[in-house]
Each structure stands twice: as structure tokens, then as C-alpha cells.
Backbone as CSV, one residue per row, in Angstrom:
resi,resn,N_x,N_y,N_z,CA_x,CA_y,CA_z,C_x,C_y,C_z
1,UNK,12.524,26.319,-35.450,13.480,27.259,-34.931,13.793,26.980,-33.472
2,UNK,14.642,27.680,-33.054,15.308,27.548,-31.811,13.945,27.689,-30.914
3,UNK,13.517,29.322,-30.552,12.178,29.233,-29.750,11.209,27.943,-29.836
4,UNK,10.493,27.472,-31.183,9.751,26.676,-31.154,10.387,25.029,-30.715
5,UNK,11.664,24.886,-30.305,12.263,23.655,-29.844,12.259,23.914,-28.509
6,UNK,12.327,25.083,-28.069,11.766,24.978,-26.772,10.663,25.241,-26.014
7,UNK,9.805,25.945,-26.882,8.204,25.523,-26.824,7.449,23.768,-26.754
8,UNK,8.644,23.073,-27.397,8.135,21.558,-27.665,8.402,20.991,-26.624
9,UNK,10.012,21.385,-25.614,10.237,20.949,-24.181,9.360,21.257,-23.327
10,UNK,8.410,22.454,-23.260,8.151,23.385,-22.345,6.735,22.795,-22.408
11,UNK,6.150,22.436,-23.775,4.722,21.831,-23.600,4.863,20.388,-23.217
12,UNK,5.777,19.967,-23.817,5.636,18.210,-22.930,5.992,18.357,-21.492
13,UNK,6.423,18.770,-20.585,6.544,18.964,-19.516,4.595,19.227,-19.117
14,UNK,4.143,20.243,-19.886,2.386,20.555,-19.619,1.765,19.558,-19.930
15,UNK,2.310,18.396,-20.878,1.277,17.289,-21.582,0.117,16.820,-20.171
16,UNK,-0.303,16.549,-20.723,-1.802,16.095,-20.324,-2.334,17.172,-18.969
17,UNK,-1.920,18.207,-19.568,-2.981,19.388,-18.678,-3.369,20.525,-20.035
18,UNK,-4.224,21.330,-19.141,-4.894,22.220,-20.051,-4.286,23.340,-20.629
19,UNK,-3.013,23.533,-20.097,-1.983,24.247,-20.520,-1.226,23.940,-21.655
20,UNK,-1.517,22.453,-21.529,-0.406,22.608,-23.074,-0.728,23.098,-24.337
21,UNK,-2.187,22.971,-24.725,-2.330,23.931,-26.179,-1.905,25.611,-26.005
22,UNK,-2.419,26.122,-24.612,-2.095,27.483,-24.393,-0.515,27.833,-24.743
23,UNK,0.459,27.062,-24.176,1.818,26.991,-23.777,2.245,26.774,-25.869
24,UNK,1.843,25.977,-26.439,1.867,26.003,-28.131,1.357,27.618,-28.185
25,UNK,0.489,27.562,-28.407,-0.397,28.882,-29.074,0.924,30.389,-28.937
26,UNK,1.087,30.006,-27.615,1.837,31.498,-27.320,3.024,31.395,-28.350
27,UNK,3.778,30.196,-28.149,4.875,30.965,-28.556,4.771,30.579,-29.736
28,UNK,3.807,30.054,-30.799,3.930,30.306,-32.218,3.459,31.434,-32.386
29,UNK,2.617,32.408,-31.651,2.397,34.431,-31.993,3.800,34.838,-31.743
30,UNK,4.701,34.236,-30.960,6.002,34.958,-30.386,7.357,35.214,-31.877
31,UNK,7.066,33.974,-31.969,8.029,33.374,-33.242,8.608,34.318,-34.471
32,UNK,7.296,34.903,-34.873,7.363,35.883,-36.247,7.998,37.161,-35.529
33,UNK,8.179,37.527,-34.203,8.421,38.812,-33.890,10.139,38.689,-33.534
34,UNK,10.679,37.171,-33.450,11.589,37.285,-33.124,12.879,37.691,-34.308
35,UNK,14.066,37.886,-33.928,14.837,37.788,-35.089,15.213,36.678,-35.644
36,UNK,15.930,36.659,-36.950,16.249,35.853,-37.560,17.405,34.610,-36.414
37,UNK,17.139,33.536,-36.910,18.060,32.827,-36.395,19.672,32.862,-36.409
38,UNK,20.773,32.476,-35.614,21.675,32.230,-36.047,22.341,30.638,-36.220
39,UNK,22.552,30.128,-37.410,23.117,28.658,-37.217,24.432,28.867,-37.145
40,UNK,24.540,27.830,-36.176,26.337,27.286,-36.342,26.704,26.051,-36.950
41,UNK,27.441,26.664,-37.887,27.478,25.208,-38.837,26.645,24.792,-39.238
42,UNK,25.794,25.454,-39.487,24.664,24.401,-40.281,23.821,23.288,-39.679
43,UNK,24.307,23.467,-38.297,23.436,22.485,-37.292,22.465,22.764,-36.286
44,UNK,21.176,22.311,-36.448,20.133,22.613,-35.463,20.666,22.440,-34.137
45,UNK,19.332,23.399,-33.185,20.028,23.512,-32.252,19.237,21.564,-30.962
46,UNK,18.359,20.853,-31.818,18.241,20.170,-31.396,18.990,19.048,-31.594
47,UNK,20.136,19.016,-32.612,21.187,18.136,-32.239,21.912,18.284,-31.455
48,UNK,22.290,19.681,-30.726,23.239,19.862,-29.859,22.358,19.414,-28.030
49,UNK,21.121,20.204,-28.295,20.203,20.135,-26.558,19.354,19.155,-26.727
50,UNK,19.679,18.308,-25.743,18.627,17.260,-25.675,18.060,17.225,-24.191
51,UNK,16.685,17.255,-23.736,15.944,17.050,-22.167,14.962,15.759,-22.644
52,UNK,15.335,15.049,-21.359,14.957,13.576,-21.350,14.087,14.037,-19.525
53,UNK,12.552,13.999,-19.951,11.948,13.962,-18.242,12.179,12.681,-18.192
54,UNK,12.357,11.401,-18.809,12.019,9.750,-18.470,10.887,9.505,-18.709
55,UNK,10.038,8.581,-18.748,9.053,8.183,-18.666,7.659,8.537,-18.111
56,UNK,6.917,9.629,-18.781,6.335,10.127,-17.688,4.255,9.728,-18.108
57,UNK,3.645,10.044,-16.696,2.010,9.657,-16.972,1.719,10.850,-17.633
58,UNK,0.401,10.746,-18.225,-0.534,11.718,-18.654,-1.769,11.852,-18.022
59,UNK,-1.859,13.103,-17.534,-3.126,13.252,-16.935,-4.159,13.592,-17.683
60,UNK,-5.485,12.911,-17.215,-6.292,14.139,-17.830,-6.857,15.473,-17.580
61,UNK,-6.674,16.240,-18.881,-6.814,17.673,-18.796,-7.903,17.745,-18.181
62,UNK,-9.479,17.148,-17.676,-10.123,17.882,-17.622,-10.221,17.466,-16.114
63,UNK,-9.337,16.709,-15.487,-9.341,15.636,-14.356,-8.598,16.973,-13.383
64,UNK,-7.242,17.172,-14.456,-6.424,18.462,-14.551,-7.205,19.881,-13.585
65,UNK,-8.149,20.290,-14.726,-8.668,21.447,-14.651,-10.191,21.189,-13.359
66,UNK,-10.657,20.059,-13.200,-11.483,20.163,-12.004,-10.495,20.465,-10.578
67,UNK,-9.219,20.295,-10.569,-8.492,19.464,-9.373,-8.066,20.690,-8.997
68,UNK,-7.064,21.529,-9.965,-7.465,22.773,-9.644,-8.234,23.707,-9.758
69,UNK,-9.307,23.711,-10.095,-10.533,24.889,-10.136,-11.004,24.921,-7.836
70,UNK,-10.930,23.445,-8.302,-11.238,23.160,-6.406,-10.452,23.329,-5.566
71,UNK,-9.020,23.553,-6.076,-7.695,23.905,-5.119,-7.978,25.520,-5.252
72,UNK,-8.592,26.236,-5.958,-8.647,27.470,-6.123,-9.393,28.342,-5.517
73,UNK,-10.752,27.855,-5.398,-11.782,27.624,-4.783,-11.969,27.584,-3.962
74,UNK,-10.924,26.741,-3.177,-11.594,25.657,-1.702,-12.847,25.256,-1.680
75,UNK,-12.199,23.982,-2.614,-13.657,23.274,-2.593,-13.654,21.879,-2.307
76,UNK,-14.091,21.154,-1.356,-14.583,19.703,-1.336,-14.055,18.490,-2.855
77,UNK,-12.858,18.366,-3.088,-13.059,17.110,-3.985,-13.311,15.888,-3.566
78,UNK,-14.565,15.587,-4.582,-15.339,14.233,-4.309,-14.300,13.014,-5.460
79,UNK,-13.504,12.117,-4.966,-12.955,11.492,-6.322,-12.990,10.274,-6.123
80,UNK,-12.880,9.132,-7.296,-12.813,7.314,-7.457,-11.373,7.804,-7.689
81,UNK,-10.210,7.387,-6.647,-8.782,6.641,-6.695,-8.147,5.717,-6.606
82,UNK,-7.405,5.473,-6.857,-6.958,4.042,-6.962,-5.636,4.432,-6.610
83,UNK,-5.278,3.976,-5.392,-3.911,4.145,-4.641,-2.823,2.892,-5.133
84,UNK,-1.916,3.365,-5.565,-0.666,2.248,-5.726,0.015,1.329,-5.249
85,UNK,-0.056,1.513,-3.869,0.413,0.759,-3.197,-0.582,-0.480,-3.034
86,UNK,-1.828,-0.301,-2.544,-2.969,-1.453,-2.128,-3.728,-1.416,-3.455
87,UNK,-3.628,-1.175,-4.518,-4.370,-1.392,-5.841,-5.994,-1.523,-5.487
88,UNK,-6.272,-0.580,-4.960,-7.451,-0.691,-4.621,-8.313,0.829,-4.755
89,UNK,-9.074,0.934,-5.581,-9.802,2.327,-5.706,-10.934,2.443,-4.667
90,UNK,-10.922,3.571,-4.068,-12.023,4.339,-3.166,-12.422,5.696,-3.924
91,UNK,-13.485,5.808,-3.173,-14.249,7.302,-2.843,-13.865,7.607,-2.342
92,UNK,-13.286,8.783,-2.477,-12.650,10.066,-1.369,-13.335,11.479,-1.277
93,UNK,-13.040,11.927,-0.421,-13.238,12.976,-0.610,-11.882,14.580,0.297
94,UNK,-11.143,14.996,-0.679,-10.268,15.159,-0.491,-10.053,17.071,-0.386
95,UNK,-9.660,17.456,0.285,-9.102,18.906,0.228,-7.969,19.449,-0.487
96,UNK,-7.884,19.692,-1.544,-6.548,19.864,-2.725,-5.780,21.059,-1.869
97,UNK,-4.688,20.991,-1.452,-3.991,22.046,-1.393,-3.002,23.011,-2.694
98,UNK,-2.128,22.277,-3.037,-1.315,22.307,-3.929,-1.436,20.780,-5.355
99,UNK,-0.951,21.827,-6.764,-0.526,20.956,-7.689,0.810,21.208,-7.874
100,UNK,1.568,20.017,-8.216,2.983,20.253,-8.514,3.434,18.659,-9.529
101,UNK,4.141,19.143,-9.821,5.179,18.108,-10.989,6.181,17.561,-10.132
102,UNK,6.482,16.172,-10.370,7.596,15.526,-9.829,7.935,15.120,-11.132
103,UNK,9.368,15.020,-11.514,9.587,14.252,-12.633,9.230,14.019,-14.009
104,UNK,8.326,14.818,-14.193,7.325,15.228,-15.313,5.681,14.463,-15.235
105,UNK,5.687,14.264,-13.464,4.507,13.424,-13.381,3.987,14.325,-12.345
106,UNK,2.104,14.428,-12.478,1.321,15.697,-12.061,0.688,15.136,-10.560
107,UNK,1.124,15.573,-9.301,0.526,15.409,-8.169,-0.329,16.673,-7.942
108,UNK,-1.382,16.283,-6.660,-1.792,17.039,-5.716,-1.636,16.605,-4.460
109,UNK,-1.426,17.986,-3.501,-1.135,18.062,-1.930,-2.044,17.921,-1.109
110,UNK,-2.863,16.739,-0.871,-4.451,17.152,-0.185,-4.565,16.758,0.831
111,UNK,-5.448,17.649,1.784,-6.001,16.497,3.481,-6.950,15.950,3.150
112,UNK,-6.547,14.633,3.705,-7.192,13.506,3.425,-8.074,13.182,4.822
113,UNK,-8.939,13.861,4.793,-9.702,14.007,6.437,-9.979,11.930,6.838
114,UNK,-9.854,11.470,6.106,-9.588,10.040,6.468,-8.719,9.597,7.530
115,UNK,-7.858,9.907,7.255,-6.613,10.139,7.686,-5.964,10.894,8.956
116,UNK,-6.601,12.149,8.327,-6.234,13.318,9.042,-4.683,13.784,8.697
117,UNK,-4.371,13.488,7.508,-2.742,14.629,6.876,-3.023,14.429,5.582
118,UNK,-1.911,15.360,4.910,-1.919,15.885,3.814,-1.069,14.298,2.682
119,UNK,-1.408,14.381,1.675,-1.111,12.887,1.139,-0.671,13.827,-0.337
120,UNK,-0.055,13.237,-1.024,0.204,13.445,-2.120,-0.631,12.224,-3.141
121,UNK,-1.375,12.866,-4.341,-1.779,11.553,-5.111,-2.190,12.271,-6.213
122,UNK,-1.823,11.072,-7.072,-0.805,11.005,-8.473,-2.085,11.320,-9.410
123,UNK,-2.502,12.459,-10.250,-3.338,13.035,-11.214,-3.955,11.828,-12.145
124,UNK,-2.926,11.092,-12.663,-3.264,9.953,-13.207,-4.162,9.143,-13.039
125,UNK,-4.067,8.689,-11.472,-4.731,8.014,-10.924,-6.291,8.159,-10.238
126,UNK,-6.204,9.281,-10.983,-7.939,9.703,-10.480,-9.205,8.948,-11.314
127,UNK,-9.969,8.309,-11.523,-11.077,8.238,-12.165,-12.134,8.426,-12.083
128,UNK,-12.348,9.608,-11.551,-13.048,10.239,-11.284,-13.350,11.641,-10.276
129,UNK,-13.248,12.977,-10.943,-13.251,14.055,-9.605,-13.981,14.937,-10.195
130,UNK,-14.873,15.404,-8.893,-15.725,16.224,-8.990,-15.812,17.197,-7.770
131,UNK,-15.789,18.705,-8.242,-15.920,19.831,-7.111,-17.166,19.918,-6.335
132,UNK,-17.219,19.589,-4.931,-18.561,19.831,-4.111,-18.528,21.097,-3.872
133,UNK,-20.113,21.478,-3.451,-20.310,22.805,-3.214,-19.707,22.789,-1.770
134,UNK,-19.687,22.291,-1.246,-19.038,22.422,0.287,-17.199,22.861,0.135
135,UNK,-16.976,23.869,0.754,-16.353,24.461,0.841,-15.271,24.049,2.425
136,UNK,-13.692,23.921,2.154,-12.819,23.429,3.586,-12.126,24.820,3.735
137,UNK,-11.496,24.294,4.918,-10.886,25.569,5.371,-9.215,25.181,5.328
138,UNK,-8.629,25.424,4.670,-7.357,25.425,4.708,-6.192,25.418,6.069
139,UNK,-5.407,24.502,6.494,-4.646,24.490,7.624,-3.937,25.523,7.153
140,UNK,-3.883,26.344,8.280,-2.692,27.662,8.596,-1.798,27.159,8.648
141,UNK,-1.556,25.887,9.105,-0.331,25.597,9.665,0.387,24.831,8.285
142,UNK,-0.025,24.733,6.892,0.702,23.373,6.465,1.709,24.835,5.807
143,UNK,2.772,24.441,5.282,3.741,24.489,4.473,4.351,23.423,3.817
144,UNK,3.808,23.908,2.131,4.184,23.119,1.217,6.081,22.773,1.110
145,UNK,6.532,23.586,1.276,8.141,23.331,1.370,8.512,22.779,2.848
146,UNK,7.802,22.573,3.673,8.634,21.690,5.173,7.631,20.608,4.540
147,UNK,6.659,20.734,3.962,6.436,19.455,3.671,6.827,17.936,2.974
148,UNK,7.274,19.029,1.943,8.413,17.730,0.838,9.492,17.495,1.342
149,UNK,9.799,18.787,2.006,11.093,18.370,2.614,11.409,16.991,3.343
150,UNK,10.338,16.550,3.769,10.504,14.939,4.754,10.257,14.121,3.492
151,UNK,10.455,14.353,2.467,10.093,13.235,1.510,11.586,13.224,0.881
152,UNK,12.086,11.835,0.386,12.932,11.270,-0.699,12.123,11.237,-1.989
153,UNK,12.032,12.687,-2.516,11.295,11.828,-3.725,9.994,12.210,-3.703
154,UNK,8.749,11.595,-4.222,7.476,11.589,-4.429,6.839,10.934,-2.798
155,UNK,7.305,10.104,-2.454,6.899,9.588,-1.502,7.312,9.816,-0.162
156,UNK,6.048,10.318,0.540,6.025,10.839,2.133,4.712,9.880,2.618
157,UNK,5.155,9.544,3.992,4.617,8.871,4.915,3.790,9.651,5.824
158,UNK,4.136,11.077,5.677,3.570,12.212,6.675,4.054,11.920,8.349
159,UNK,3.088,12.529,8.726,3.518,12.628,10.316,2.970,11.203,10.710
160,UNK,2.614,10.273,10.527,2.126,8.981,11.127,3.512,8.393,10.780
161,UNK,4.387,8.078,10.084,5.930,7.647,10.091,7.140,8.309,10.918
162,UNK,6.565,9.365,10.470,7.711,10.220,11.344,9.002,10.436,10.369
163,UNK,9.878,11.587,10.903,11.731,11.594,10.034,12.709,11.254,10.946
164,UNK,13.319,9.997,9.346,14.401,9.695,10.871,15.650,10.223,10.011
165,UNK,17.190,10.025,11.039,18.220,10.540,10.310,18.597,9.104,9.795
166,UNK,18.781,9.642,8.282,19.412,8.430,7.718,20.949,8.799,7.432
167,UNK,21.780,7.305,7.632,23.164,8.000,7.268,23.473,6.589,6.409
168,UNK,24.206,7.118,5.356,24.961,6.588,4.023,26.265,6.772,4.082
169,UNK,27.041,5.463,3.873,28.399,5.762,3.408,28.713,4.972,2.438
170,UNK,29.170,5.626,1.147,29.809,4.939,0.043,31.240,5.476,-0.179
171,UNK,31.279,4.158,-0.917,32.894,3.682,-1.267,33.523,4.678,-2.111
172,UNK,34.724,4.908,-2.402,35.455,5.986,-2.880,34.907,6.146,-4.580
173,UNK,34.199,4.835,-5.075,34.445,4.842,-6.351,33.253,6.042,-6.709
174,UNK,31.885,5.950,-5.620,30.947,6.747,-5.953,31.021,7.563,-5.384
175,UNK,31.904,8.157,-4.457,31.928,9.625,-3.869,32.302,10.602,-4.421
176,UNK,32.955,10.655,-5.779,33.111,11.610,-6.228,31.183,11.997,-6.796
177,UNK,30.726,11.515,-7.758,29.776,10.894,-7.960,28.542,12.055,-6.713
178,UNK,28.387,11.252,-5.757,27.451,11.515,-4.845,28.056,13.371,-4.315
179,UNK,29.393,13.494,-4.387,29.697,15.417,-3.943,28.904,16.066,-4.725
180,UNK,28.819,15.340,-5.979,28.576,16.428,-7.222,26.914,16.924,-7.318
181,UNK,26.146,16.322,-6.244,24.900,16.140,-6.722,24.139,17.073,-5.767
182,UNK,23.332,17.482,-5.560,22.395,18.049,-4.356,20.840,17.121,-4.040
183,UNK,21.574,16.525,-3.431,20.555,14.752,-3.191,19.068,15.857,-2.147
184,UNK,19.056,16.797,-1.365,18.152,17.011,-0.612,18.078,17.922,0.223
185,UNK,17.572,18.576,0.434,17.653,20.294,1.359,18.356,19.752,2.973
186,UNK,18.452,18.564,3.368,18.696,18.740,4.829,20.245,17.942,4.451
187,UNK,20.376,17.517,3.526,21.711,16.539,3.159,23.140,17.268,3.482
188,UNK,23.538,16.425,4.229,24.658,16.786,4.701,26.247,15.843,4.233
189,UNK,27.200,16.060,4.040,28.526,15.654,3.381,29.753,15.324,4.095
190,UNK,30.111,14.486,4.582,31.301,14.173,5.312,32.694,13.315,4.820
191,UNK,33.181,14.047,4.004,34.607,12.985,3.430,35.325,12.271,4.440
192,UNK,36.142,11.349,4.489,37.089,10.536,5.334,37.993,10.582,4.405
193,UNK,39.348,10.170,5.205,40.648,9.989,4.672,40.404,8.970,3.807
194,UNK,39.657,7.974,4.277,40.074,6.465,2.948,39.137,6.961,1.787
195,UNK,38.579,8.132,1.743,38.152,8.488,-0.001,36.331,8.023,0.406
196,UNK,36.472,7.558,1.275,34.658,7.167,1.399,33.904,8.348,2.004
197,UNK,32.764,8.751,1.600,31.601,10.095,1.963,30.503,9.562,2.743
198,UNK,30.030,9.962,3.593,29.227,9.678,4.361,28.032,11.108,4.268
199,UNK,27.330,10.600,3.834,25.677,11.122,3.491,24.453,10.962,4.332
200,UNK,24.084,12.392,4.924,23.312,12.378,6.216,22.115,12.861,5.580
201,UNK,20.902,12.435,6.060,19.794,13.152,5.106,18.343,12.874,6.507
202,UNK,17.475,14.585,6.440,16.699,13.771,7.607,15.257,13.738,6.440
203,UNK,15.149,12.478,6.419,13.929,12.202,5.663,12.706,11.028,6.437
204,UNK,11.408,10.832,5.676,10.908,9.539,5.779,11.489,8.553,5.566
205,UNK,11.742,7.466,6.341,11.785,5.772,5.472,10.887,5.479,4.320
206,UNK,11.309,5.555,3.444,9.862,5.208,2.366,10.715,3.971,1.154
207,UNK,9.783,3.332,0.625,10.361,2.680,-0.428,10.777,3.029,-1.281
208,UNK,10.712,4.344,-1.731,11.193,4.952,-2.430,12.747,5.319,-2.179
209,UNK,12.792,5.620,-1.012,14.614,5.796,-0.533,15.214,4.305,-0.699
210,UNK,14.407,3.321,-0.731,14.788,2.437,-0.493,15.434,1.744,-1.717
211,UNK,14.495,1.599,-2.850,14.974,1.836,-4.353,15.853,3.065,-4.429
212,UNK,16.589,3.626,-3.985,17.337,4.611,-4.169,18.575,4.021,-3.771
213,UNK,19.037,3.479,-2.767,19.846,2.773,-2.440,20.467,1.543,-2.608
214,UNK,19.105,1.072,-2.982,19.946,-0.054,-3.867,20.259,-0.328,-4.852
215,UNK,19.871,0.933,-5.532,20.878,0.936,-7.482,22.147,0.785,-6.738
216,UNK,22.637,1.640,-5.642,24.369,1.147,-5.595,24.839,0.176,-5.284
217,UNK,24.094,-1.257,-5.125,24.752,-2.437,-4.675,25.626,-2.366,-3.698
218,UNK,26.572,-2.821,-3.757,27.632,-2.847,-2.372,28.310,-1.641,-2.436
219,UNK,28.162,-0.438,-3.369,29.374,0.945,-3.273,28.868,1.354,-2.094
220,UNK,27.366,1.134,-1.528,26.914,2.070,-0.218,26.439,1.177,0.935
221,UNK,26.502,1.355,2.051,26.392,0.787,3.509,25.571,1.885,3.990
222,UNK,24.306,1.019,4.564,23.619,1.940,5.649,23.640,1.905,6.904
223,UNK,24.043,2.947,7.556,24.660,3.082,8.639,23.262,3.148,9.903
224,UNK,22.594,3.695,9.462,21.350,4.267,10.559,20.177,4.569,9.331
225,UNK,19.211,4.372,10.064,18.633,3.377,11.566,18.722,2.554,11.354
226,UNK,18.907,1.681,12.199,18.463,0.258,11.937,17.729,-0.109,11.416
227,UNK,16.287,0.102,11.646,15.114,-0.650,10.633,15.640,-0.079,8.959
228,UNK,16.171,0.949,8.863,16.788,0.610,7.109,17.697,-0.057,6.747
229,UNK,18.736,0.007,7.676,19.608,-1.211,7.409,19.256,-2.046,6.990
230,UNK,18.316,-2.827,8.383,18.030,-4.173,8.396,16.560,-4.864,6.990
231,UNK,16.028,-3.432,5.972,15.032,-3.697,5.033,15.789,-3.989,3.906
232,UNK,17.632,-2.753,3.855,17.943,-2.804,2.672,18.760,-4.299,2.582
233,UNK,19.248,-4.739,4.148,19.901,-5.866,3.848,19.004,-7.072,3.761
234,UNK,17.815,-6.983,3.586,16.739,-8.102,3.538,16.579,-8.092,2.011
235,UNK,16.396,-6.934,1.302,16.354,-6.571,0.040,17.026,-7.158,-0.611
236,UNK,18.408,-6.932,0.297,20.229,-7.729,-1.344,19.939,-8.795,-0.892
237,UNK,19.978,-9.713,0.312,19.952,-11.176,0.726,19.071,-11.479,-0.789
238,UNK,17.996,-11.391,-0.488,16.635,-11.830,-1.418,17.094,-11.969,-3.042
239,UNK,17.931,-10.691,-3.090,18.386,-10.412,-4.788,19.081,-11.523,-5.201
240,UNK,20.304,-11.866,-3.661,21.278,-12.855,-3.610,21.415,-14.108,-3.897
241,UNK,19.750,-14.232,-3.714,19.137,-15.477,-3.303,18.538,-16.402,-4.815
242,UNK,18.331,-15.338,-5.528,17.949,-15.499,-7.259,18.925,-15.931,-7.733
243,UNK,20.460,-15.883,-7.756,21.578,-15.694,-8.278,22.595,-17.033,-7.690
244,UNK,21.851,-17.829,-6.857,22.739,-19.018,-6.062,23.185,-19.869,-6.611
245,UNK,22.267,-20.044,-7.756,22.698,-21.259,-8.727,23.567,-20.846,-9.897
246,UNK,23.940,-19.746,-9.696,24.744,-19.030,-10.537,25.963,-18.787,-10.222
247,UNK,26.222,-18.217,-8.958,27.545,-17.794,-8.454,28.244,-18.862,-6.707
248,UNK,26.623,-19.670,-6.459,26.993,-20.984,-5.404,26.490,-19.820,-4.375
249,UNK,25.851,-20.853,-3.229,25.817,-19.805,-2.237,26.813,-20.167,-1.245
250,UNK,27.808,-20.485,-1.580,28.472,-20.892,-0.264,29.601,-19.492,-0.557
251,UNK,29.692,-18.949,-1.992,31.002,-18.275,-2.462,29.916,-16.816,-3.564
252,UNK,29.528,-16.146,-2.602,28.322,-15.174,-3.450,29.557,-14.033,-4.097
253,UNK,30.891,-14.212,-3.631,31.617,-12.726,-4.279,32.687,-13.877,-5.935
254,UNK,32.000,-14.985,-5.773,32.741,-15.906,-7.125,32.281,-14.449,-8.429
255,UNK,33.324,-14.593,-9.300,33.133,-13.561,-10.013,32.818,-14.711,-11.920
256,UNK,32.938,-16.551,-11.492,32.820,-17.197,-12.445,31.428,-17.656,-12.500
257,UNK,30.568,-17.716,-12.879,29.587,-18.528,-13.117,29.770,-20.045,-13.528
258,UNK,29.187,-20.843,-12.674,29.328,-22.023,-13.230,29.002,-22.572,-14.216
């Protein structure tokens, strides 16, 4: 039935936490109390609604349920991670602030007294966490919403990077395209007469913005700062550079292959 098709969205979004049998359970007691269905035409309503999260990790539930019992708590997590970037697992020992979903993939918000700031890291990637009896004290000062806010995405650099203003301008073909969207809480919109939008956003530099920008190939130009400019145009050179024996490098806009 209709309810239980969206009980099936609502628990894969929970997959691999401890919620998702709960999130089933409920609404098959809900089901029998509701009324009868109505079809149209004779067609379910999952041919008409379809939700696609993409590709997403699974955590484990019980990885899940230590991570917050200790965010609840305030408690000392002791964990084996394995960070993505340097493929390299440590011992940590981490202060959970917040859990949250990106994308249908399960983070936590923690100080990383290593460090000294708050890091985001990916549920998945835990192999191992365990609640110490030692007990942290929570910064007064963090806020979870100015916090993401400096992020494109999943990925923040924190206060050791810093936010810079980034500015974007694409070509008329994707500006309709880019009005329609709400790219980021600080994003700002500037049309020009020749049909091109210019897109202001104050975020981290992260690689992640960076793969963001270059799905558009040449529709977008980065205007500021420089050091993004000068990564994303190191980025296409490089792409350019695969493709020489293909399109000549003396003539990279040849549209014939030899």
C-alpha cells in the first residue's frame, strides 16, 4: 500500500542504523488502522514516485548505537578509523557532538582534541568504537548550523583552512539551470545582460567544491580566489592532457578525432 511504500523510503534512508527495524515495525501497526486505499487507474503509487538517495554506505547498527549513546552521554569515544583521504587508520579518541545524514550517508560532528576542531567522520568508517567512562565537556561555543555552513557538501576543512569567497560564472546555457537550485545558505545570484550568472558562495576550498565544478567543463569560469582558479585549471589542463592524441594538442577545441 501507499503508507507501506513509504515506510520502505523512510527505512532505507535508516538502513544500517538501529532505527530501521523500529521505523518497519511502526508503520506496519499503522497500516490496518488506515483507510482503504484509493487507486487511480489501476496504478500503484510506486510507478508514479520514485526517490533515488544514490549510492549510499551502511553503517553499523551497533557502531550506530555506541556513537550515539556517547553523543548522549558525553562520553569519551575511544575508536580504530580509517580516514579517506590518507588511507590510514588510527586510534582516536573523539568527542561526538552531533549525528547527521548527508546524502543518505551517516556522519558524526566530533572534537578531535588532536587537532583541536570539530571534524566530521563518516560512520562507515569506524572499526572500531567504544564509550569511555571519562566524560568531555561540550564547547558552548560550537553551532552545528554555522558549522556546515562553511562546508560545500560533506567536506569542511574547519577553522585551520579558513572561508574564502568563491565566485562562479557560467555560461547562459547553465544559468537557467544553476537559478533554479538553492546551491547554499550564503549563495548569492547575479544575472548579466549576456544571459551569464555569476554565483557567490562563502565556503571552504575543499575537493569536494572542486569536483563540483568541474562536472561543468567549460559552461563555468572561476573567478576568485585564485588558488581555485589556479587547482581547477590544473585539473582540466591534466584531463586535457589524456585526450591529446585524440583531439592534437596543438587544436584541443578540434571537434574531429583523428
Amino acid at each position: 500500500g501507499t503508507v507501506m511504500l513509504f515506510a520502505e523510503r523512510l527505512a532505507r534512508q535508516y538502513r544500517g542504523t538501529p532505527f530501521e527495524a523500529e521505523v518497519r515495525q511502526a508503520f506496519e501497526k499503522i497500516e490496518p488502522l488506515l483507510p482503504a486505499e484509493v487507486e487511480v487507474e489501476g496504478n500503484h503509487l510506486d510507478s508514479l514516485v520514485s526517490v533515488d538517495l544514490g549510492p549510499a554506505h551502511v553503517a553499523d547498527p551497533a557502531t550506530f548505537r555506541t556513537i550515539l549513546k556517547a553523543a548522549m552521554e558525553r562520553r569519551v569515544l575511544r575508536a580504530r578509523y580509517t580516514s579517506l583521504s590518507a588511507n590510514v587508520t588510527k586510534v582516536r579518541q573523539l568527542h561526538p557532538y552531533r549525528i547527521f545524514n548527508h546524502r543518505g550517508d551517516w556522519y558524526v560532528a566530533a572534537f578531535d582534541p588532536g587537532h583541536r576542531e570539530v571534524r566530521d567522520f563518516a560512520l562507515h568508517r569506524f572499526a572500531e568504537a567504544r564509550a569511555l567512562a571519562k566524560r568531555f565537556v561540550r564547547d558552548p561555543q560550537f553551532d552545528f548550523a554555522a558549522y556546515k555552513a562553511q562546508a560545500f557538501g560533506i567536506e569542511n576543512a574547519g577553522a585551520v583552512a579558513g572561508v574564502s569567497q568563491v565566485i562562479l560564472r557560467f555560461s547562459p546555457h547553465q544559468s537557467r539551470w544553476i537559478r533554479e537550485r538553492q546551491w547554499h545558505p550564503t549563495a548569492r545570484l547575479r544575472a548579466a545582460r549576456d544571459g551569464t550568472v555569476t554565483l557567490e558562495l562563502q565556503v571552504v576550498e575543499s575537493s569536494e567544491l572542486v569536483r563540483w565544478i568541474l562536472q561543468f567543463g567549460p559552461e563555468v569560469e572561476v573567478l576568485a580566489p585564485a588558488s581555485l582558479r589556479a587547482l581547477v585549471a590544473k585539473h582540466l589542463v591534466a584531463a586535457g592532457a589524456q585526450y591529446a592524441e585524440t583531439f592534437g594538442p596543438a587544436d584541443p577545441n578540434c571537434k574531429e578525432a583523428k
